[in-house]
C-alpha positions, 0 to 999 in steps of 0.5 A, a space after each residue: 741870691 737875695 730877694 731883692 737881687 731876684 726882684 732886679 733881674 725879674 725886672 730886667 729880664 721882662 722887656 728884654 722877653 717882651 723885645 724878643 717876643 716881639 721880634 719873633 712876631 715880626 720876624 713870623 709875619 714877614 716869612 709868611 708874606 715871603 712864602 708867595 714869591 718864594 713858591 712862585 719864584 720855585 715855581 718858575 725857576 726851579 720847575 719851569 711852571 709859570 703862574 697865572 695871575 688872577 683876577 685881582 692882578 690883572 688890571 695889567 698896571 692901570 694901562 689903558 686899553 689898546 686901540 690895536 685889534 690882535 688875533 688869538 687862535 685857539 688850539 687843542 689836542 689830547 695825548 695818545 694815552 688820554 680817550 677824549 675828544 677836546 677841542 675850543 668851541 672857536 677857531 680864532 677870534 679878534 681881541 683889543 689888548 687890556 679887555 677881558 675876553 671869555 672862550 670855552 672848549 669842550 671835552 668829552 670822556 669817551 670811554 666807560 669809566 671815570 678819567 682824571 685829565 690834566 691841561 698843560 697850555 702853551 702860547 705861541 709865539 713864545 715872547 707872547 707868553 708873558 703878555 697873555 693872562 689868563 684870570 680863569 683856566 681849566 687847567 688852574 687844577 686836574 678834570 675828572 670825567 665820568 664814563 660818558 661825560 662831556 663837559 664845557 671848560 671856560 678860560 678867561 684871559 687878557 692880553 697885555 696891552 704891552 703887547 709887542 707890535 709886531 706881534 699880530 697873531 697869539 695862539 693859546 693851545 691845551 693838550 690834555 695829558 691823562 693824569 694816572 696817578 689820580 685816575 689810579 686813585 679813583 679807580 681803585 676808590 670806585 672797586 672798594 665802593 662796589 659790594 662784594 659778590 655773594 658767595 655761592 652756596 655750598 
């Protein structure tokens, strides 16, 4: 091929690459905006996990706040395989849907080694779940307990002032379920912390 002929298909190769650079950019800048719903959809639909939303979603559309007073009960209970004691501070407490309100539980390991423990919450009734946001939650991640240890854990939550009329009482409930797999971890990551025993003399 001539040089001017090398020269042509240079010039006319460079906007298309620079077209399709551009493209992948876009195209690059818009999968990565697409991952957050995706994973909250695979959350939802696929695993039946519910996300939160936080404190920047929660001013619930701009909707003004209720009038109405609504009564949240609060509920907690551990499993059978998990020794700790968990229970809310408050029993109930009288909320105006569109304000945030705060609450703590408390949790203590009873027993002499470290435990990692997992929340799974709950809202009752069950039409109720989509009007109760929590900004702030326990149960956001795992809670390891030393032997001994007792802890205060805060939720943070609004109710939806969307909420149905009918709707008079919601009640929020945790149970903590023993995490093994991360308390296998930790275990086994305290017993290769401890200095071997010496050996005895022969």
């Amino acid at each position: 091929m001539d040089q001017p002929d090398v020269n042509q298909a240079r010039a006319q190769s460079g906007p298309k690459m620079t077209k399709i650079m551009v493209g992948v950019a876009l195209g690059a800048f818009a999968f990565t905006f697409a991952l957050v719903p995706m994973y909250r959809i695979a959350c939802e639909k696929v695993f039946g996990i519910r996300l939160e939303r936080g404190v920047a979603d929660a001013d619930l559309g701009g909707h003004a706040v209720s009038d109405r007073m609504v009564t949240v009960q609060f509920d907690g209970s551990v499993n059978s395989k998990l020794p700790w004691d968990f229970k809310p501070h408050v029993l109930s407490m009288k909320v105006r849907p569109g304000e945030q309100y705060e609450t703590t539980y408390y949790a203590r390991n009873t027993t002499d080694r470290a435990i990692v423990g997992s929340a799974s919450p709950s809202v009752a009734p069950a039409r109720a779940s989509g009007y109760f946001n929590k900004t702030e939650c326990f149960c956001f991640t795992a809670q390891t307990l030393q032997a001994g240890e007792a802890r205060e854990m805060p939720v943070r939550f609004i109710i939806d002032p969307n909420l149905p009329a009918d709707v008079e009482t919601v009640t929020l409930s945790y149970t903590f379920f023993k995490n093994d797999v991360l308390t296998a971890r930790l275990q086994q990551g305290a017993t290769s912390k401890t200095p071997a025993s010496p050996l005895a003399a022969p």
